[in-house]
N, C-alpha and C positions, 0 to 999 in steps of 0.2 A: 411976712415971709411964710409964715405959718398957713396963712391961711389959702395962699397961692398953690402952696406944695398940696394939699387936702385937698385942692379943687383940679389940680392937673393929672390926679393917682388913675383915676376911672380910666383915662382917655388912652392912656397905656397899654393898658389892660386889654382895652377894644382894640386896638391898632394890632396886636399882638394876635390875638385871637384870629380875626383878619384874614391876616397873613399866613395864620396855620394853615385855616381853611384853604385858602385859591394853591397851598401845596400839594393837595393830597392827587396820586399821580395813578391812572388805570393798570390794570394787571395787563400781562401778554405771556404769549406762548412763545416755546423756545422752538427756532426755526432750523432742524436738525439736519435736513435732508432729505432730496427724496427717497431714500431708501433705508432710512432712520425707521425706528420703532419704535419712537418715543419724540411727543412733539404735540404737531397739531392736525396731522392725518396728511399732513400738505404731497401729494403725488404719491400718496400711496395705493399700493395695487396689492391685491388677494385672488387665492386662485378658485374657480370657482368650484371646487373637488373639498374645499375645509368645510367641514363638518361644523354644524350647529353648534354652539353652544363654548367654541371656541373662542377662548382669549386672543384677540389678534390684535390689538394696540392700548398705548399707554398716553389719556394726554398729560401733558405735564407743561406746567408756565409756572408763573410765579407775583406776587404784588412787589413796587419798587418797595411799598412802608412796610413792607413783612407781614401782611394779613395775610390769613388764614384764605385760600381761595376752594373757589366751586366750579366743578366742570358740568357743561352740559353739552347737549345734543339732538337735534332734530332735524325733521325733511322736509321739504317741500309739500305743500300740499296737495293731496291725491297721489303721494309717492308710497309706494312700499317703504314699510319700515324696519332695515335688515339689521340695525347696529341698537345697541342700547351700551350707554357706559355710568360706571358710578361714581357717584357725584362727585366723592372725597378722592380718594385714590386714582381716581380719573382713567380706569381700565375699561377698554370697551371689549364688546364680545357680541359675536354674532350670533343674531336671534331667526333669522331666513335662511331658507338656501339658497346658495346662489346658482344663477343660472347662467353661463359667458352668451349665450345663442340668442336668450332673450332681452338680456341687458350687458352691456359692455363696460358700463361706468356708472356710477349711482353717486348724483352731489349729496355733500352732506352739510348739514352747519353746525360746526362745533363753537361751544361759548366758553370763558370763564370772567366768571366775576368773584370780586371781594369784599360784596356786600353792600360795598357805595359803588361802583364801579363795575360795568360789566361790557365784554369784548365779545362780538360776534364774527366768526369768518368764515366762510364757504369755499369747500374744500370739494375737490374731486376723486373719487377711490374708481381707480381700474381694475375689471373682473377680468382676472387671468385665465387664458383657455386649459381645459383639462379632455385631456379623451376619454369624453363620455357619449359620444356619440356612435352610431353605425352609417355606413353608407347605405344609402335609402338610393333603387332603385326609382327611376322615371319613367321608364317606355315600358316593365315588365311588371305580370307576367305578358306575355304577348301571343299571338296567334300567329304565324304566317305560311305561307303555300310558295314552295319551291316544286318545279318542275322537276321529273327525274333524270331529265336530260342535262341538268346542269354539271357543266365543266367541276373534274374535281380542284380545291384550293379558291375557290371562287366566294369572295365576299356575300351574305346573304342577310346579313343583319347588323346591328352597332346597339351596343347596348352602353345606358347611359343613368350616373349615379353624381349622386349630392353629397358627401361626408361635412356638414355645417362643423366640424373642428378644424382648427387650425394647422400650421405645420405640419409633422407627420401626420399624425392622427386625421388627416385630411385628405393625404393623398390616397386615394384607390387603386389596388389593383384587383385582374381578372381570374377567375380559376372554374374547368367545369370540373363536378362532381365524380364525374367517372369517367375520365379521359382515354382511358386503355380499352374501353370498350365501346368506347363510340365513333361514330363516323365524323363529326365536327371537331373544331378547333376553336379556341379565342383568343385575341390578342392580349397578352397581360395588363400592358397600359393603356391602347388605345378601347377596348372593348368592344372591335372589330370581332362578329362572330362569322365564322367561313367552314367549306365544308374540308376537311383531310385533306392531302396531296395523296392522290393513289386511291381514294375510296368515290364509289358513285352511287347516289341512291336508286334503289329500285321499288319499283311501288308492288310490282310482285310480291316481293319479301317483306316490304314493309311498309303502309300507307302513313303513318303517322309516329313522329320520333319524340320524345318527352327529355327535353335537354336541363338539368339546373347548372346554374349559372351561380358562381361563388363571388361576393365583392369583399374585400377586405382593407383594412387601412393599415396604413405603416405605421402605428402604435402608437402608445404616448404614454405618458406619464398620468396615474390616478389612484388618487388616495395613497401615495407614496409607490406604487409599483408599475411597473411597464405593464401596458395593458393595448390586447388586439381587441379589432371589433370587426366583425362582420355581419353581412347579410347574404342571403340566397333565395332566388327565385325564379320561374320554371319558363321556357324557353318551349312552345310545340310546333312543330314544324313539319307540315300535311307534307305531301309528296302529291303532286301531279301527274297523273297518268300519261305516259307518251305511245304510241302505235310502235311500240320495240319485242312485241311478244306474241311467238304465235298459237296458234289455238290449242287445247288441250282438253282433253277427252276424262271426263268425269266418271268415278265409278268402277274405273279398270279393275284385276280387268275382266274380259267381258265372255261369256256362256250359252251357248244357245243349244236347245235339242228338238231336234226333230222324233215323232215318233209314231209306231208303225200305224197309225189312225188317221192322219196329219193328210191334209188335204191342200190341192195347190190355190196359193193366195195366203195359207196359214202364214199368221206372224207368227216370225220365228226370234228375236230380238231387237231393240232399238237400241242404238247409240247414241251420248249426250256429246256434243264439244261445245267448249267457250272461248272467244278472244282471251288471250291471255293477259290485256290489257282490259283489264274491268275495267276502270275507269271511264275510259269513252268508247267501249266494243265495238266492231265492225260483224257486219252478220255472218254464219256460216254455212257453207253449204255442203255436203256426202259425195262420197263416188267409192268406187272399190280399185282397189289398185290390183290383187290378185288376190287368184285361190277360189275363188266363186262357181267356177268350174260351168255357169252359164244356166245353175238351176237356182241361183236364188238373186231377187233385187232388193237395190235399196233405195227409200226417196232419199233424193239428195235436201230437201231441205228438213225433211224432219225425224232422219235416220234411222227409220225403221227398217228391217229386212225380213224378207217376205220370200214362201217357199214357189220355184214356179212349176215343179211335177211333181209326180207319185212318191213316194217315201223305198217303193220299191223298184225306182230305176235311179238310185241313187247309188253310185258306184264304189264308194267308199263309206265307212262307218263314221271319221272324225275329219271333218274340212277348218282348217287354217286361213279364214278368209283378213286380208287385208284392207283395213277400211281408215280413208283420208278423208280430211275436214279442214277446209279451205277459207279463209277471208276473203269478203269481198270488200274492197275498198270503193269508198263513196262513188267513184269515176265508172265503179261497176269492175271492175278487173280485181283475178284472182292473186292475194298475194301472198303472205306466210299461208304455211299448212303442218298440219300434224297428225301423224300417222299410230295406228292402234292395229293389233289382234284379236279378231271374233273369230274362238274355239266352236263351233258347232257342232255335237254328235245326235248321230242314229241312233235311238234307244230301243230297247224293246219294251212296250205298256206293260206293267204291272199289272197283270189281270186274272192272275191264277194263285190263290194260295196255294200251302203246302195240304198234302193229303196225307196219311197214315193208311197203310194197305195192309191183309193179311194173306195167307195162302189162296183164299179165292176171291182176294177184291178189296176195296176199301173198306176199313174197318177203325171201330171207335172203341171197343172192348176188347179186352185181352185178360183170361184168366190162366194161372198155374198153380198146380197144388205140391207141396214138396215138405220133408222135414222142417224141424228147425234148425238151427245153427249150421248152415250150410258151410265148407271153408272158405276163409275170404278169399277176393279175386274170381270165383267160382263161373260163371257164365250160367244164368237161367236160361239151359233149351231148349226148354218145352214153348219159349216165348220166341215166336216167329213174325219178326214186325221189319214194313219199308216204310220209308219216307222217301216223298215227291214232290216236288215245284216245277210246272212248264215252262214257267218263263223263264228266259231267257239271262245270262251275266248277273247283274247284281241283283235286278228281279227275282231271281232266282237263288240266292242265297239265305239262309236263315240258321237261328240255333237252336238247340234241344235241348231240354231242361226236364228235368225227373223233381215233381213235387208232391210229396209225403213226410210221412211218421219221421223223425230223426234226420240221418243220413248212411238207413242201411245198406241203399245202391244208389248205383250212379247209372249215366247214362252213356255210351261209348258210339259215334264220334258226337262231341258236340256245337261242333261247325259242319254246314251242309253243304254244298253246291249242286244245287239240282235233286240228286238221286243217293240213296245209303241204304245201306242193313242195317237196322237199330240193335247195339246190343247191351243186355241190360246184365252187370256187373256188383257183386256181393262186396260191400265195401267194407258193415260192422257185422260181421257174425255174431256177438253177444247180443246185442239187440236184438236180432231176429228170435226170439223168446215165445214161445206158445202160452206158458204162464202168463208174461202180456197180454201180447196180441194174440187171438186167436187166425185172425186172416190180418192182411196188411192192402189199404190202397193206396195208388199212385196216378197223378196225372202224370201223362208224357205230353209236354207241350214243344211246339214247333213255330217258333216266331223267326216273321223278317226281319232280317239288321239293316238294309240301306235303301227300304225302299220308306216314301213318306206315309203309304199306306199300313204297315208295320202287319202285313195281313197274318194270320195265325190256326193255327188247328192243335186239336187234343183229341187225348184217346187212353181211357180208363185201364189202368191196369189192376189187378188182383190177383195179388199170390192168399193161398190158403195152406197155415202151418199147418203140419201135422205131430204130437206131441213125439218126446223121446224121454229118457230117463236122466235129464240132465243137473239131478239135484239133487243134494243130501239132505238129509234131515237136520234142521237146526232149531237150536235150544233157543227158548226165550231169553235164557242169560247162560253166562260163561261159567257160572259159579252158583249153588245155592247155600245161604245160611240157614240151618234148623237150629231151634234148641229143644230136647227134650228131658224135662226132672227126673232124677233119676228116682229108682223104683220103680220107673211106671212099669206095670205087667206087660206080658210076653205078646209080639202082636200087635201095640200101637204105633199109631200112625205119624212117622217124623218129618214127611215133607212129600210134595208132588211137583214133581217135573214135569217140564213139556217141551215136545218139537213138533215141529210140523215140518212136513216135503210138499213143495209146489206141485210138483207131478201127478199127472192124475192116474185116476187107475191103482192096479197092485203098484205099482211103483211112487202110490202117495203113501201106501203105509207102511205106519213104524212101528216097531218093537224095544224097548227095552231091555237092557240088562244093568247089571253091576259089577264091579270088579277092584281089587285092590286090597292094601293091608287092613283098611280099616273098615271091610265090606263084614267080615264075618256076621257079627252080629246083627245085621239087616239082609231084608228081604224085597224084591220092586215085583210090582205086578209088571207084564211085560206089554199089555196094552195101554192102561190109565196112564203108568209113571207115579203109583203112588208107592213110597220106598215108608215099610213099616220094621218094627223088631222083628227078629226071630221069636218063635213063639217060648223059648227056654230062655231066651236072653234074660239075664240082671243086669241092669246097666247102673254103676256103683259109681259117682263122680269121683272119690277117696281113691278108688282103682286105678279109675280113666276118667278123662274127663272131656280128650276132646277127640273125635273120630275124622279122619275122611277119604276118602274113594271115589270111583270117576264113574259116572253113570252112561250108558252107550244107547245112542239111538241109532234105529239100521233099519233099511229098507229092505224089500225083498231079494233086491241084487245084489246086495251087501255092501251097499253106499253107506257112510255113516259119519257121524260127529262125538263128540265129549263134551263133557261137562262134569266140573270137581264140585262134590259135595261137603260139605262142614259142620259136620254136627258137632253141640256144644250140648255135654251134659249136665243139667242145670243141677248143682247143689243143694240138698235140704239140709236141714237140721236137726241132720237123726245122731250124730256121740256128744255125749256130756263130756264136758272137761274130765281130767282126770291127773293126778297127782301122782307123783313114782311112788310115793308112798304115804298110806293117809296115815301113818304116824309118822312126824317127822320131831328131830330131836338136833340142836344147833346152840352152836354161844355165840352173845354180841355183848360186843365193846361198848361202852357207854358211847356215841358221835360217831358208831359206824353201823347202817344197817346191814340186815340179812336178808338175803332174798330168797322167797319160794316161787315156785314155779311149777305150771298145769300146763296140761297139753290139749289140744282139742283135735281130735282128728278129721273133721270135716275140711271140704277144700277149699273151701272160698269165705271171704269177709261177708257178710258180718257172723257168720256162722261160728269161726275159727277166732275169731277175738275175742280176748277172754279179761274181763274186769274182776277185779280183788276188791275184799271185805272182808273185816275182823266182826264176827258174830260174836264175841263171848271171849272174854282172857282174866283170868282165874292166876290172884286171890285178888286182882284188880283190876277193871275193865278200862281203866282212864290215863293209861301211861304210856300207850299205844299208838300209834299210827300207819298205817299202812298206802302205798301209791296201788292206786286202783288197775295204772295200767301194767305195770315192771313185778309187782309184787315185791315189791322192798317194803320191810318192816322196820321200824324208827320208833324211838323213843320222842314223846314230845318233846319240842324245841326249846323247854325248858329245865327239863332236865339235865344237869351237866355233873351226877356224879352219881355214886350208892349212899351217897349219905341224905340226897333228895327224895330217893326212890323210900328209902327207910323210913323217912319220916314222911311220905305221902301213904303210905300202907300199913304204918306202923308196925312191920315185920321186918324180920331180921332175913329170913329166908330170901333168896334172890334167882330162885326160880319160875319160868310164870306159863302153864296151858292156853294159849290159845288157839281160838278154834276158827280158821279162816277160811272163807266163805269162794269160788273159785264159780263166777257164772259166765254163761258165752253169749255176746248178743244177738241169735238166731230167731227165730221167733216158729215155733215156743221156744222158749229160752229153757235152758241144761242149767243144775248147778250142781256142784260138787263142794263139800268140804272135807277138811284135812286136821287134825289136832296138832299144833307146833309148839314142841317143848321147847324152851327157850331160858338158856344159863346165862345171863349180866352178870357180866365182871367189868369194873373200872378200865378205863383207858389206862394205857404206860406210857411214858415218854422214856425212855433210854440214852442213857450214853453215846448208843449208835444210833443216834438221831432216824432219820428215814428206814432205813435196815431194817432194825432193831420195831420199829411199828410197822413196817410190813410183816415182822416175823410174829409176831403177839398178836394184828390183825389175823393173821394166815395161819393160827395155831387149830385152827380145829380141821384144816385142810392140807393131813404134815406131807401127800403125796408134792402137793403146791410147794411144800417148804423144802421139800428132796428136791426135785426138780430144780428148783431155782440155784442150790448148792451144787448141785452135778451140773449146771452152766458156769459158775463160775471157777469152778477147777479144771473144766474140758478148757474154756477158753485162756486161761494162764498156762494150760501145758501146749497149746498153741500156739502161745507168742513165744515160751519157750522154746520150743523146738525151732520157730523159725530165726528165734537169734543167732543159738546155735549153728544150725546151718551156713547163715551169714555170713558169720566166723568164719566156719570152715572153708567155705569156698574164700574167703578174701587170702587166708592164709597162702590154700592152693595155687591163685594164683598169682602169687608172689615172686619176682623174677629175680630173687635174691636165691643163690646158691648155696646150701648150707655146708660147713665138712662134717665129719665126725666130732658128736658133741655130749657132754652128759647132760641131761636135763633135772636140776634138782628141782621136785615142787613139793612144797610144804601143806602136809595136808591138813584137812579143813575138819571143824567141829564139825560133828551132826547134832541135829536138836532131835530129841525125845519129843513124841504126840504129847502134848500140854494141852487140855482142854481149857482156852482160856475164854475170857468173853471179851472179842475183839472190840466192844463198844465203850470198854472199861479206860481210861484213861490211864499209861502207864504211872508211876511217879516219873520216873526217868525215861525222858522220848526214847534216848539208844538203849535203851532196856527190850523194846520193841523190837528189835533187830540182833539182839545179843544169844549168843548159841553160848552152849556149853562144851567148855575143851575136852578135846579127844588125843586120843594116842594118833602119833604120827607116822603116817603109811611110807614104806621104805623109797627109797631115792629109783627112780625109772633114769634108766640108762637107756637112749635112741642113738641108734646108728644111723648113721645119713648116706644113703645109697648113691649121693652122687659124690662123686671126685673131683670135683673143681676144685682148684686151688686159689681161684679167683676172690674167695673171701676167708676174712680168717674167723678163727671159731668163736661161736656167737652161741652165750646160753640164753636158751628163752623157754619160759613157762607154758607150758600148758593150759589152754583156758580150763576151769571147774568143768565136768560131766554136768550134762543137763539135768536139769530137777526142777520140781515142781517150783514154783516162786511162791514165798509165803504171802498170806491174803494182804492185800492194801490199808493203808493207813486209815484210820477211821476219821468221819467227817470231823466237822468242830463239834464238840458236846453241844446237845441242846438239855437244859437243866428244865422240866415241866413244874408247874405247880403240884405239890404235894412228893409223896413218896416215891423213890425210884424201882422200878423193877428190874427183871432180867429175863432176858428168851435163850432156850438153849440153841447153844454155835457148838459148833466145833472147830478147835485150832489146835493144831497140834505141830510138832517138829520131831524131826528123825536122826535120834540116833542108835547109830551100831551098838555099841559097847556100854550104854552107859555104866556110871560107876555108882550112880546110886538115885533111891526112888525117891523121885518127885514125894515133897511133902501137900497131903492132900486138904485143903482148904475147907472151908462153911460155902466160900463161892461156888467150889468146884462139887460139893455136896448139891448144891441147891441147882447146878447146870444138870448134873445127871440125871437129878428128877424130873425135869423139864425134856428132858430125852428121852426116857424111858415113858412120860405122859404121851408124846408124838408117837412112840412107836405102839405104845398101847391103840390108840386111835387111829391109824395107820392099819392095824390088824384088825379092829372094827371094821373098819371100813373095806376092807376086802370080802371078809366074811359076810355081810349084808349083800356083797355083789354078787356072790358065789350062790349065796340061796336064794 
C-alpha cells in the first residue's frame, strides 16, 4: 500500500500543474463607448484645433488573473505618427498637429498585454473640423474689359471661392471694400459681380476701375473661441471706349495777336481738338462759325489761322473769332462737334524804349547844387527832367526808380504811360549831411513792366552839398576823471579835454571855457582844452578833496555842448598823529582796559590809520599790553590782582609811566608819542552787583557817573507824573455825582536825604521802604459843586501829591572773591520837620569821601578843558 501511494504522488502534481496552465486567460479592454474617454480609442474623434502635447485619452483594460498589464501603440507603416501613450498608466497625448483638410481619420493600433498575453486592436480616430481655414479665391485677381456702353445693374463678372472648412466656417460670403464709393455691386451669396442700378461707366472720366473684393466665412469654432476668416483680392475692370463723346479743344483757351509788322499769310494761331472718345478717335476737321470778319482763314484739317490783309485795314483792335471741330465718321459724314473762342488783338510792336529829356532834348545827366539838410518833402527845382515811350498801350508803359546813397529821395510818379514830368522829392533830410557826402549820385531808371522785351533807360543824377553850420561841438566823453596830489604847485596841469565840430570852416572851431562851484581854483586854455590850477592855488585834500565843474565847448555861432569834470585830490602824508595831550594821566581796574587815542588829520587810508605801541613802561616794562589798532591798554592775561603785580615788580607802589608809541601807515610813516600815567587799583564787586561796577569802573569819569544819575531821576519823575495824571483824569471822568463831603487824609511821613548805599543789603527788606513819622497835616474839607441828590455822601481819599519815587530795589547780591568795596551813591528821603539828626555812620564817612574824590576829579577835569 505504501508503496502504490509513493508512486501515484508525482502524477498529481503533473495533472494539477496542467491544468493551471491551459487556465491562464488574455487581458482586454473596457468597451465604453463611442464617446467614452477612457477605453480602447474605439470611435474616437479630436478636433483638429488641440494643441500638441495634449492629453487626450486614457486606455484602460484589465487581466481576468489580476496581472499587472501594459499599454501600447502604434501605426501603420509609412503613417504619421500623431499619438504616443505610457505604457503603465495608459494616457495618450498628442505628439503632431492635426490637420481636418489633410487627414480626416488616422488608424491606429492600440495593445495591451500581461506579460504572457497580449491583445492587439485597430481602432479609428476622426479628425474633427476646426476654422482654420480662409476662403481661397479661384478666378481672381482677374482682368476684364467692359464696354462703356453697358446697361447699368448688368451682370459682368462671378467670382468664385473654396473655404475647405466645414459647416459654418465653410460657407462664403461676398463684400466689396469700398461700396459707397464705387460704381459696382456684388451679390453676397452668389458672387455675382454687376455694375450699380443708376451708375454708367464712362471711359472719359475713367478708363480703368481697381475693385477688392472681400470673401469671408460664417465663423467657427478655434482653439475654444468663435473665429472669422477671410480673404480679399482685386477685381480691374478696363472700360471700353464707345463713339458717345464729342471733340474737345485742347489748351483753351486760346490768344492770338496780330501786330503792326504782320504781313498777309502771317500765322496768327492754331488750334488743337481731339475726339473725345480716345479710345478709338474719329478724325477732325476746322471751320469758323463767326466773327472772322473775312480777314483771316483757317485750314480746316490742321487749324491754323492765318492773317489775309494788312494789319492796317483791320477795322477793330480785339476780334472774337468762333472756331468749330467736327468728327468725321468712318462713312466720311460729319458728326458730333465742338465749339471754342479764339481772342485775337492788334498790338502795337514794342519798338521804342523809354527816353529821358531835358530842356533842350534828350538827356542822360542832370546836375544840381543846393544846401544840405533841405526840408523834407521839398521838390529839387533846379532839376528839370521828362520821360517818354512811343509806343503805343502796354508798350508804352514802364516804372521809375531812383537808385543811390540810403533813401534820401524818391522819385514822383512811379508808374508811367507814355509821357510824365519826373519829380524828384526830399524824403530824409538828416541824411542829406555835407560831413558825409560832400555831392550825392543817383541813377533815375525807366523800365518796361508788360512788355517781354523789359526795354530800359537811365540818366545820372547829381546833387552837390553845400556845407551849413549844423553841428555842435562834442566831447570825446560826457565826463572826465582827474586826480591831482595835493601840494602840487600853482599852475599844474590836471586834465585835457576835447571836442571836435564836423563843420568846416570858422564854424569847425571851438573854444573852451569853464564854469561852476568848483571851477575857482582851475584855469582851461581856451583853444588846447588843457584845464590846469590857478597859479596861487593850494590844493589841501584835509580841506577838500573832491572838485567838479562843467567844461563848455562853443563854436563861433555859439553852438555848444558840456561836459562835467571830477577832480580827486589825492592825499599825502603830510600830519603825524597827534594826541590831546602828550601827558596823559588815567586809573585802571585790574580786567578793565583803558584807552588812549590819536588823531591823524590826513584824509584818506592808509594815511589816517594809525597803529599803537608801548616803547617803555617804567618801573616795569612786562605787565603791559596794548591792541595796536583801538589803543586799549591791558594788563596781561595773567594777571588777576595787586597782589600779582606786587610780587612780579617786587614793589609796593602801583603806579606805572608809560610811553606809547602812536604811528600812521602813510608812507613815510609819522609817529608820535605820548607818556601815560597809569593808577592800578584792584577790581570791586559790590553789593550792587552791575551798578555798583559800573560806578568804580566809571570813577575816574564822574561827568559819566552825573550823567547817568541825572537819567535815572528824570526818568522816575516821568513815570511819576504820568501816573499821576492817569489818576486824575480817570477820577475826572468818573460819572458818579458826588454831594457835599469832608475829606479826611491822613498825612504821610517824609523821609530825610539818608545817604545810604543802595547796593547794601538791608537787614530788614521793609526797612527799605520805611519812612520816619511825621506830624499830621490838618483834615481838608472839599465842597462838591454839584447838587445832585442822586448819591449819598461818599468820603474818599485823596491820592498822595506826586514825588519823586525812591530808587529801585537792588539786584540780588553778587558776593566777589576777596574784600568788599563801596562806590559813592547817593539816596536820600525828605523830610519837613524832622525831629532829630540822622546818626552818622563809618559807612556814611567813607560814601562822602568817595564824593567829594568824584567831585574833586570832576573839577580837574574841567579846569584842563578850560586851559
Amino acid at each position: 500500500m505504501k508503496n502504490v501511494k509513493v508512486l501515484n504522488l508525482p502524477l498529481f502534481f503533473v495533472f494539477v500543474h496542467a491544468f493551471l496552465a491551459q487556465a491562464d486567460f488574455a487581458p482586454y479592454f473596457y468597451d465604453k463607448g463611442p464617446y467614452s474617454h477612457n477605453g480602447n480609442l474605439a470611435l474616437f474623434s479630436l478636433s483638429e484645433d488641440t494643441p500638441v502635447g495634449t492629453q487626450i485619452y486614457c486606455l484602460n483594460g484589465t487581466d481576468p488573473e489580476g496581472q499587472e498589464v501594459r499599454y501600447g501603440l502604434s501605426f501603420d507603416p509609412g503613417s504619421k505618427e500623431y499619438f504616443a501613450v505610457d505604457p503603465i498608466s495608459g494616457n495618450v497625448t498628442l505628439v503632431a498637429q492635426l490637420d481636418r483638410e489633410k487627414q480626416d481619420s488616422i488608424d491606429v493600433l492600440v495593445s495591451i498585454t500581461d506579460g504572457q498575453s497580449k491583445v492587439v486592436e485597430k481602432v479609428t480616430i476622426f479628425v474633427m473640423d476646426a476654422n482654420d481655414e480662409k476662403p481661397e479665391f479661384q478666378n481672381m485677381p482677374e482682368i476684364i474689359d467692359v464696354l462703356e456702353t453697358t446697361e447699368s445693374g448688368s451682370s459682368i463678372y462671378k467670382v468664385e471661392t473654396v473655404d475647405r472648412d466645414t459647416g459654418s466656417g465653410g460657407s462664403v460670403t461676398y463684400y466689396l471694400q469700398n461700396p459707397q464709393t464705387s460704381l459696382f455691386a456684388i451679390d453676397r451669396h452668389s458672387g455675382v459681380f454687376r455694375i450699380k442700378f443708376g451708375e454708367k461707366l464712362d471711359y472719359e472720366k475713367a478708363k480703368t476701375h481697381f475693385v477688392t473684393v472681400i470673401a469671408k466665412d460664417g465663423g467657427g469654432n478655434f482653439n475654444g473661441k468663435e473665429q472669422f476668416m477671410s480673404s480679399s483680392a482685386t477685381l480691374t475692370i478696363n472700360v471700353i471706349d464707345a463713339q458717345d463723346t464729342p471733340p474737345s479743344f485742347i489748351g483753351t483757351p486760346y490768344f492770338g495777336y496780330v501786330y503792326e509788322i504782320s504781313v498777309p499769310g502771317s500765322e496768327i494761331f492754331t488750334v488743337v481738338a481731339k475726339d473725345g472718345d480716345v479710345g478709338n478717335p474719329n478724325p477732325v476737321v476746322y471751320s469758323f462759325d463767326d466773327g472772322d470778319d473775312g480777314v483771316f482763314y483757317i485750314n480746316k484739317t490742321s487749324g491754323c489761322i492765318t492773317l489775309q490783309s494788312l494789319p492796317i485795314y483791320l477795322k477793330r483792335e480785339i476780334f472774337n473769332i468762333k472756331v468749330r471741330a467736327s468728327e468725321v465718321n468712318p462713312e466720311g459724314r460729319l458728326t458730333d462737334y465742338g465749339v471754342t473762342t479764339v481772342v485775337i488783338r492788334v498790338v502795337d510792336l514794342n519798338n521804342n524804349p523809354p527816353t529821358f529829356y531835358g530842356e533842350n532834348g534828350p538827356k542822360n545827366m542832370f546836375e544840381l547844387t543846393m544846401y544840405e539838410h533841405p526840408p523834407e518833402g521839398e521838390i529839387l527845382r533846379g532839376l528839370k527832367i521828362t520821360v517818354n515811350d512811343s509806343d503805343q498801350g502796354a508798350n508804352a508803359k514802364f516804372n521809375l526808380r531812383l537808385i543811390g546813397p540810403g533813401r534820401m529821395l524818391r522819385v514822383v510818379p512811379q508808374t508811367v504811360l507814355n509821357e510824365a514830368q519826373v519829380t524828384i522829392l526830399v524824403e530824409d533830410s538828416a541824411a542829406m549831411d555835407y560831413e558825409k557826402h560832400h555831392f550825392l549820385t543817383y541813377k533815375l531808371l525807366a523800365v518796361e513792366t508788360d512788355t517781354p522785351e523789359r526795354f530800359s533807360a537811365t540818366a545820372d543824377i547829381v546833387i552837390h552839398l553845400l556845407d551849413t553850420n549844423d553841428n555842435s561841438p562834442k566831447f570825446s566823453s560826457d565826463y572826465y576823471i582827474a586826480r591831482i596830489p595835493e601840494n602840487s604847485p600853482g599852475g599844474s596841469n590836471v586834465v585835457s579835454v576835447t571836442a571836435t565840430d564836423p563843420d568846416s570852416g570858422p564854424w569847425g572851431e571851438v573854444k573852451y571855457s569853464i564854469y561852476g562851484s568848483g571851477a575857482d581854483l582851475f584855469l582851461i586854455q581856451p583853444s588846447s582844452g588843457i584845464i590846469y590850477t590857478q597859479p596861487w592855488a593850494s590844493l589841501d585834500a584835509e580841506v577838500r578833496s573832491k572838485y567838479n565843474f562843467y567844461v563848455k565847448a562853443e563854436d563861433t555861432e555859439g553852438k555848444y555842448s558840456l561836459a562835467e569834470v571830477f577832480v580827486t585830490v589825492l592825499d599825502l602824508n603830510d600830519h603825524p598823529p597827534a594826541f590831546n595831550d602828550n601827558f596823559l594821566e588815567t586809573t585802571m581796574v585790574i580786567g578793565a582796559p583803558v584807552k588812549i587815542e590819536a588823531q591823524d588829520d590826513d584824509a584818506e587810508v592808509p594815511n589816517n590809520v594809525i597803529e599803537y605801541a608801548i616803547m617803555r613802561a617804567e618801573p616795569d616794562n612786562n605787565i603791559f599790553d596794548i591792541n595796536a589798532d583801538t589803543g586799549e591798554i591791558m594788563l596781561k592775561s595773567y594777571i588777576k590782582s595787586m597782589a600779582i603785580i606786587q610780587n612780579i615788580t617786587k614793589q609796593r607802589d602801583c603806579t606805572w609811566s608809560l610811553v606809547v608809541q602812536a604811528r600812521d601807515r602813510g608812507q613815510p610813516s609819522f609817529t608820535t608819542t605820548a607818556v601815560v600815567k597809569i593808577d592800578i587799583t584792584e577790581a570791586t564787586q559790590l553789593s550792587g552787583g552791575p551798578l555798583g561796577s559800573f560806578l568804580m569802573q566809571s570813577r575816574n569819569k564822574p561827568l559819566q557817573i552825573l550823567g547817568m544819575l541825572a537819567g535815572v531821576i528824570s526818568l522816575m519823575v516821568i513815570v511819576t507824573v504820568i501816573i499821576s495824571t492817569a489818576t486824575f483824569m480817570r477820577n475826572k471822568k468818573s460819572n458818579r455825582i458826588l454831594p457835599n463831603r469832608r475829606v479826611r487824609r491822613r498825612p504821610k511821613k517824609q523821609r530825610a536825604w539818608d545817604f545810604k548805599n543802595p547796593f547794601k543789603k538791608p537787614e530788614n527788606p521793609a526797612e527799605k521802604f520805611r519812612v520816619e513819622e511825621e506830624e499830621r497835616e490838618p483834615e481838608v474839607i472839599v465842597e462838591n459843586v454839584n447838587y445832585n441828590n442822586n448819591v449819598s455822601n461818599v468820603v474818599r481819599h485823596w491820592p498822595p501829591p506826586p514825588c519823586a519815587p525812591s530808587l529801585p530795589p537792588p539786584p540780588p547780591t553778587y558776593t566777589p572773591e576777596g574784600r568788599q568795596w563801596t562806590v559813592p551813591t547817593v539816596s536820600a528821603t525828605v523830610a519837613v520837620r524832622p525831629k532829630k539828626k540822622p546818626v552818622m555812620t563809618r559807612q556814611d564817612t567813607v560814601n562822602k569821601a568817595m564824593v567829594s574824590e568824584l567831585k574833586m576829579r570832576l573839577e580837574q577835569k574841567r579846569l584842563l578843558t578850560h586851559h
